[in-house]
C-alpha positions in Angstrom: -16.1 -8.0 11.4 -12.8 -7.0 9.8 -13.8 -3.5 9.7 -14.9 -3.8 13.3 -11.9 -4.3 14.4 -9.8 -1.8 12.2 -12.3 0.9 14.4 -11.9 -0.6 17.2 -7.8 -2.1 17.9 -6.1 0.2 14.6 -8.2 3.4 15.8 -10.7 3.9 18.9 -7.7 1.4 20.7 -4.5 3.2 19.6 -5.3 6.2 22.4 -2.4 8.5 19.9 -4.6 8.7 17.2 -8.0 8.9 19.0 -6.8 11.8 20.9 -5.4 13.1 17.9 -8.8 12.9 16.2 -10.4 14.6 19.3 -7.7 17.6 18.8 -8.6 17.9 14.7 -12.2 17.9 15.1 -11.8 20.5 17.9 -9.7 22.8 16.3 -11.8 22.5 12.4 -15.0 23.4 14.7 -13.0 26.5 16.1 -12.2 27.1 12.2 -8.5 28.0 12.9 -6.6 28.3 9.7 -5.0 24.9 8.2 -1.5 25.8 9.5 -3.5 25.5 13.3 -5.0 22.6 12.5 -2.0 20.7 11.4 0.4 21.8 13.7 -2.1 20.8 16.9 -3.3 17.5 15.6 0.8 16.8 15.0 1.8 18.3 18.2 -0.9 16.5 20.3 0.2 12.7 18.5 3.7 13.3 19.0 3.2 14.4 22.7 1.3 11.0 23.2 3.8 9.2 21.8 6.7 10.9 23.6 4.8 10.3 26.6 3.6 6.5 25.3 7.5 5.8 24.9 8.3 7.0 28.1 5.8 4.8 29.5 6.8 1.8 27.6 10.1 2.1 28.2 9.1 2.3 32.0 7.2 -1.1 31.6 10.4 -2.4 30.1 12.4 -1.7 33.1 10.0 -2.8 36.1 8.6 -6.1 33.6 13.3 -6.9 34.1 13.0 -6.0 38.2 9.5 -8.0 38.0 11.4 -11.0 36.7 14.2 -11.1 39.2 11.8 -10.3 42.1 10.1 -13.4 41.5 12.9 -15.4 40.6 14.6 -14.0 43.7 11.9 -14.3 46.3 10.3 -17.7 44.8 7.1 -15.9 44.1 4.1 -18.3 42.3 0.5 -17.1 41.9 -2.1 -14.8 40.1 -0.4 -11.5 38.2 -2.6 -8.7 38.2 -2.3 -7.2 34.6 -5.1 -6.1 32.9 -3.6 -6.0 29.4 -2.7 -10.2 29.9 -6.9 -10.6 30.9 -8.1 -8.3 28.1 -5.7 -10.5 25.8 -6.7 -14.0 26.9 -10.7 -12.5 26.8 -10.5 -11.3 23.0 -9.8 -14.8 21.9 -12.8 -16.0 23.5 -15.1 -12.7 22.8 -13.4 -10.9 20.7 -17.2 -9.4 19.1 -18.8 -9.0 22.4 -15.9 -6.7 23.6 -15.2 -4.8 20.5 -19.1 -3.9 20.1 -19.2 -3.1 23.9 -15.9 -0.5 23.6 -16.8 1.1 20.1 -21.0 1.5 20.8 -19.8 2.2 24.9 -18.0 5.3 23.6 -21.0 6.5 21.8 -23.2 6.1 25.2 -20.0 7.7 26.4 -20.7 11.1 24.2 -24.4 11.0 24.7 -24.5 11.0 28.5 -21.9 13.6 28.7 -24.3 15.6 26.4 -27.3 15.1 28.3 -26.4 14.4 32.4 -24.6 16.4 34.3 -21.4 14.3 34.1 -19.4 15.9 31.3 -16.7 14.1 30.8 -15.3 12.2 27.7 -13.1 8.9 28.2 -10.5 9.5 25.9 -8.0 6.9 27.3 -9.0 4.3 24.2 -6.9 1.4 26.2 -8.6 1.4 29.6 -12.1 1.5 27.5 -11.0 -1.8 25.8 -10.2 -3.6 29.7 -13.5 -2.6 30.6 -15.1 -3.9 28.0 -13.3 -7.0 28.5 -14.3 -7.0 32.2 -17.9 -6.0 31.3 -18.0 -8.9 28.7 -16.6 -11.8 30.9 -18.5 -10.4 33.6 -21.9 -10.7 31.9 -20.8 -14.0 30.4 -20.1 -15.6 33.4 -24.0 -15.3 34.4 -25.3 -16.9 31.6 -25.9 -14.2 29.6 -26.4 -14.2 25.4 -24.1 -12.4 22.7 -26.6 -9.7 22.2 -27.9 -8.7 26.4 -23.9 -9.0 26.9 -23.1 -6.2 24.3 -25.9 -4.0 24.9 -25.5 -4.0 28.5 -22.0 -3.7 28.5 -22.1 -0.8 26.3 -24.4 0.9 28.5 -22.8 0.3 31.6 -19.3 1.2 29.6 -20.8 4.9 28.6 -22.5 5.6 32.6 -18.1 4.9 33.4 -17.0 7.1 31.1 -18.7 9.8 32.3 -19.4 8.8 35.7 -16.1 7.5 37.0 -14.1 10.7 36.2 -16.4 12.7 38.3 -15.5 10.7 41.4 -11.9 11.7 41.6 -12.4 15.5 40.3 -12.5 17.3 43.1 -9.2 15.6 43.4 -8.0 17.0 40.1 -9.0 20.4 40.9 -6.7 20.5 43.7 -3.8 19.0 41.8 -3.9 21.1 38.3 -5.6 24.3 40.1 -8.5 24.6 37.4 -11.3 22.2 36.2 -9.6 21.8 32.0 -8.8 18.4 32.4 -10.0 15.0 34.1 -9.0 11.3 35.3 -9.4 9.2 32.7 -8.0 5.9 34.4 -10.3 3.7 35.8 -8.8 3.6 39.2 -10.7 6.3 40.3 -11.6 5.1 43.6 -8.5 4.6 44.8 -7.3 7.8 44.2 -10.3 9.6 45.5 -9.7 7.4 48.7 -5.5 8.8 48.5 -7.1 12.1 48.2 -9.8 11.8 51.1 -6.9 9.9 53.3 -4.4 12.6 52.5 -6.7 15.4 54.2 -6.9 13.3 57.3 -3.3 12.8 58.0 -1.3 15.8 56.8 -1.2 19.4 55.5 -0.9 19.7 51.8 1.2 22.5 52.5 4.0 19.9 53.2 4.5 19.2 50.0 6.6 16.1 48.7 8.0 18.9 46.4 8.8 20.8 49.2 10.6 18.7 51.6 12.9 20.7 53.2 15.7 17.4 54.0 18.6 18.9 56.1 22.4 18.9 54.0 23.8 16.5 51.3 20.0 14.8 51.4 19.0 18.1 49.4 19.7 16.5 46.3 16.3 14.2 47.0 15.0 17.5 45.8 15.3 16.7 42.6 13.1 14.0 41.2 16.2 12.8 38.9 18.5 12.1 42.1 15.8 10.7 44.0 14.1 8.4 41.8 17.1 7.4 40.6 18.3 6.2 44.1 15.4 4.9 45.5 14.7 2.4 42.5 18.4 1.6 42.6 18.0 0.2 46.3 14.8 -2.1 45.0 16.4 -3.3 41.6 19.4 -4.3 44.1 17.3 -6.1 46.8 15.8 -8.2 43.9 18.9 -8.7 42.1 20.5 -9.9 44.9 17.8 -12.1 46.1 17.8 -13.7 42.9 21.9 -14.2 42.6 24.2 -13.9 39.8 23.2 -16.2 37.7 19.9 -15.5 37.1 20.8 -11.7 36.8 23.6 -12.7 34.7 20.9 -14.5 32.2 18.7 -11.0 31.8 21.5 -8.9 31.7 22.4 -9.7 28.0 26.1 -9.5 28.8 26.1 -6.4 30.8 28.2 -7.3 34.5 25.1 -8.1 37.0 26.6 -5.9 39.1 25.8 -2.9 36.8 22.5 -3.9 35.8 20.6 -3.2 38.4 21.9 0.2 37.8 21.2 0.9 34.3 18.2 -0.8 34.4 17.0 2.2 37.5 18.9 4.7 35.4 16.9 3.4 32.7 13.0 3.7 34.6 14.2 7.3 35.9 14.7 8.3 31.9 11.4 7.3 31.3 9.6 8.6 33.8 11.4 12.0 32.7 10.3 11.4 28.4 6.4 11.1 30.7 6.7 14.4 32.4 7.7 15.7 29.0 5.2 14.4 26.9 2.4 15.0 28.5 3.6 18.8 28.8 3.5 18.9 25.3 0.4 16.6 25.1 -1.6 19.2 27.6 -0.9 22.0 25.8 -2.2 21.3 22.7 -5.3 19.1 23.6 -7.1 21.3 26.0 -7.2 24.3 23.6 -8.6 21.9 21.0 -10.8 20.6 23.1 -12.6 23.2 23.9 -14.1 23.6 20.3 -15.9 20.4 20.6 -16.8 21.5 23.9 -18.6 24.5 23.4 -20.2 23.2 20.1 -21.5 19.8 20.8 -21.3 19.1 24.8 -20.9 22.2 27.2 -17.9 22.3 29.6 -17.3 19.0 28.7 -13.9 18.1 30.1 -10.9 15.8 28.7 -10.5 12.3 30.7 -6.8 11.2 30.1 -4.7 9.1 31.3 -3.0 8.5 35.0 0.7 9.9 33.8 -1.2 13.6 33.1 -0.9 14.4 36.8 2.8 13.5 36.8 4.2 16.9 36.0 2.7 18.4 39.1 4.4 15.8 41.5 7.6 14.3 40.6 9.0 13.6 43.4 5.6 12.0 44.8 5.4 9.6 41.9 8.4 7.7 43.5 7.3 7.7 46.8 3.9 6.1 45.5 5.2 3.5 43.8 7.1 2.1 46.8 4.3 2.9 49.2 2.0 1.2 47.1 4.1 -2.1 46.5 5.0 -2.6 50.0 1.3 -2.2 50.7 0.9 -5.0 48.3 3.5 -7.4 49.5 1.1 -6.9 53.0 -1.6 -8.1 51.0 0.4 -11.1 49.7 1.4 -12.0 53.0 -1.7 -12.2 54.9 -3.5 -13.9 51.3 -0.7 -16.5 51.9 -1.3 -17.1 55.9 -5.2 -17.4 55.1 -5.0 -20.2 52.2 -6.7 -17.9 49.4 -5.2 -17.6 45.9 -1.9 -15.1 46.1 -1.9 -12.1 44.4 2.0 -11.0 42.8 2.4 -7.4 43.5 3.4 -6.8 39.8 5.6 -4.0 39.3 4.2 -2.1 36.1 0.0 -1.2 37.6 1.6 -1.4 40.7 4.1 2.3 39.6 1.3 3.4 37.5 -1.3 3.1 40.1 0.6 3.8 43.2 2.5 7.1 41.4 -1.2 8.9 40.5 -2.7 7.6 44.4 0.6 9.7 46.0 0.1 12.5 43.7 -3.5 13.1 45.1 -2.8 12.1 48.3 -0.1 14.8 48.2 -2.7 17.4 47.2 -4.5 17.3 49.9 -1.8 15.9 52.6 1.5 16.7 51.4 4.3 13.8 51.8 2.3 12.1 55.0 -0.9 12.1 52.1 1.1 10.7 49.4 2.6 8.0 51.6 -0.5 7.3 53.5 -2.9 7.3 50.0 -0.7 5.0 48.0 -0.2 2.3 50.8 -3.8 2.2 51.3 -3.9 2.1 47.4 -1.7 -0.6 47.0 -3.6 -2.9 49.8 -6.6 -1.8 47.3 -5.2 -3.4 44.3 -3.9 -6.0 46.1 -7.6 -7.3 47.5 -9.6 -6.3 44.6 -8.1 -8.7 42.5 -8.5 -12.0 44.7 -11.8 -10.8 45.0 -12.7 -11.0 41.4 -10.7 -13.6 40.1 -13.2 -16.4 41.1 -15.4 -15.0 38.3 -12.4 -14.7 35.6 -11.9 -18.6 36.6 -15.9 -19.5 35.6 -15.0 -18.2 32.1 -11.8 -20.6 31.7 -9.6 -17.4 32.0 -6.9 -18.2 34.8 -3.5 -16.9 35.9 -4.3 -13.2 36.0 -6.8 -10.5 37.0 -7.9 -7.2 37.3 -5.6 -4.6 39.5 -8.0 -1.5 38.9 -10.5 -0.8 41.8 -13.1 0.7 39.4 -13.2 -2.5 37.2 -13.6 -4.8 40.3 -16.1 -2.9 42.3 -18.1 -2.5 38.8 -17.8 -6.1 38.0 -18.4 -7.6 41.7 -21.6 -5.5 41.7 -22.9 -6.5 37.6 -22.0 -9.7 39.0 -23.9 -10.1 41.9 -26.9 -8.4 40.7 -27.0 -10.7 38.0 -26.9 -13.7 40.1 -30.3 -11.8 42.0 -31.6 -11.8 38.4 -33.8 -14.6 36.6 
């Protein structure tokens, strides 16, 4: 069991060295002298790192504006965060879920060998959620350790390859080539940002084109305009929720100020993301293609959300305040109608709603980006209440699952179980 879990949390769940793994293999099977192989393996770790620190420092800032907008606004209910329900589910089924992530990524590499879906999940966190979705999921009918963990794992590998197919026409349009895939298992919200996008505008109308009339130019560059437009939320919140209680999470810093650094803070990060995964994408593709043309064909990279960043910036910010006023719509009309509330949490909600407006700027410029992530962010807001009533049967409470391809795969499992003897 110990060894188990070294695999699966200190290896196959730590997504730096997995990928790094992925890159050495590549490049020994393209037999590229030692100096090569070193200096990708290296450069691919430290690119996910730099882009991992980015992003954590990212969840830093929005987990400090998450706290005063619910202090602020008096907000009580169910947080959607997939890392809090994968936590709570490993002390329960801690085997079930390591078994379904490490023999799911074997399915993973055997259906990419022999279906036409040739793609390899190599985001090693979002395999872990699903697991734990998979494995409360199949709990909650009934089911034993060992049906659980071999139909999880299945089910986990048919994702993995399947999933990352849905949004890739998507991708094609974003990155202009076919090298690299979604690996982020809210697939079905982005393909529905990209199909939206086409129906409303003109891709040609680019968020990074937006041609805004005198001093507004500066909203030309990401920087400025992330910068500002998170400064006008962090001071709505801070506001809401008064001195004191800004005073309290400030550390000492005036709470006047805070709000400030703390959006100065998110738009650093969000600039160590673009960087990283530059440096990230430039080494793992060329590595990747070794194992690609030895063991699988045209197999394709699936990695995570930030990867499509770099080609957007501008739409990133737009997404993720699309996206969360779409989910304050949600929480609304959940409220009105008596069913459990659902907290439009900052963190998925930036994540989530930043990828939807990059595809829904592909394909419909700044009308697609805005359009894709609202409809996104109603998504993530719904899919959540809708699965929570199974998380509750398990005894796991307080939280649920944001991602759309976790809760229409669990509602389905679900309900076709219940149709099962």
């Amino acid at each position: 069991m110990e060894l188990l879990r070294f695999i699966v949390f200190d290896i196959l769940g730590v997504t730096p060295l997995l990928v790094g793994f992925i890159a050495l293999i590549g490049l020994l099977v393209q037999r590229k002298p030692i100096e090569k192989v070193l200096s990708g393996t290296f450069k691919t770790i430290v690119g996910f790192l730099v882009f991992a620190g980015g992003a954590g420092l990212a969840v830093t800032s929005l987990g400090n504006f998450q706290t005063l907008f619910s202090q602020g606004f008096g907000l009580k209910g169910v947080m959607p965060l997939a890392e809090a329900l994968t936590g709570l589910a490993q002390t329960k089924f801690a085997m079930c879920v390591s078994l379904i992530m490490v023999i799911g990524f074997g399915w993973n590499l055997l259906f990419a060998r022999i279906t036409p879906f040739k793609y390899i999940f190599l985001t090693g966190q979002h395999n872990l959620y699903l697991s734990a979705l998979l494995t409360v999921t199949l709990k909650a009918l009934g089911y034993s350790d060992a049906i659980t963990i071999i139909t999880g794992s299945i089910l986990l590998g048919l994702a993995a390859c399947i999933y990352p197919a849905i949004a890739q026409p998507w991708m094609r349009k974003i990155t202009g080539n076919d090298e690299i895939a979604m690996g982020h298992y809210v697939t079905l919200a982005y393909a529905a940002s990209g199909w939206i996008g086409s129906k409303v505008g003109n891709p040609k109308d680019s968020t990074e084109k937006l041609n805004l009339p005198g001093w507004l130019g500066i909203f030309k560059d990401y920087i400025v305009s992330v910068s500002i437009s998170v400064s006008i939320f962090y001071y709505i919140a801070a506001l809401a929720a008064g001195k004191t209680a800004v005073t309290a999470a400030a550390g000492g810093m005036h709470w006047l100020v805070y709000p400030l650094f703390q959006s100065l803070t998110f738009t650093a990060s969000l600039y160590i993301i673009i960087t990283g995964v530059r440096l990230l994408l430039s080494e793992i593709v060329p590595a990747f293609l070794g194992i690609s043309e030895r063991f699988i064909p045209n197999a394709k990279p699936a990695l995570d959300c930030p990867v499509v960043f770099p080609y957007a910036p501008t739409a990133t910010v737009l997404g993720f305040i699309s996206s969360f006023i779409g989910g304050l719509v949600v929480m609304g009309v959940l409220a009105m109608i008596g069913q459990t509330v659902i907290i439009p949490v900052a963190i998925p909600y930036f994540f989530i709603g930043a990828t939807a407006a990059v595809f829904g700027n592909a394909s419909g410029g700044w009308k697609g980006a805005i359009a894709g992530s609202f409809v996104t962010g109603i998504l993530i807001g719904i899919g959540p209440a809708l699965i929570y009533p199974i998380m509750e049967s398990v005894g796991l409470s307080g939280t649920s699952f944001p991602e759309t391809d976790f809760v229409a795969l669990g509602l389905v499992v679900y309900y076709i179980g219940k149709m099962l003897p």
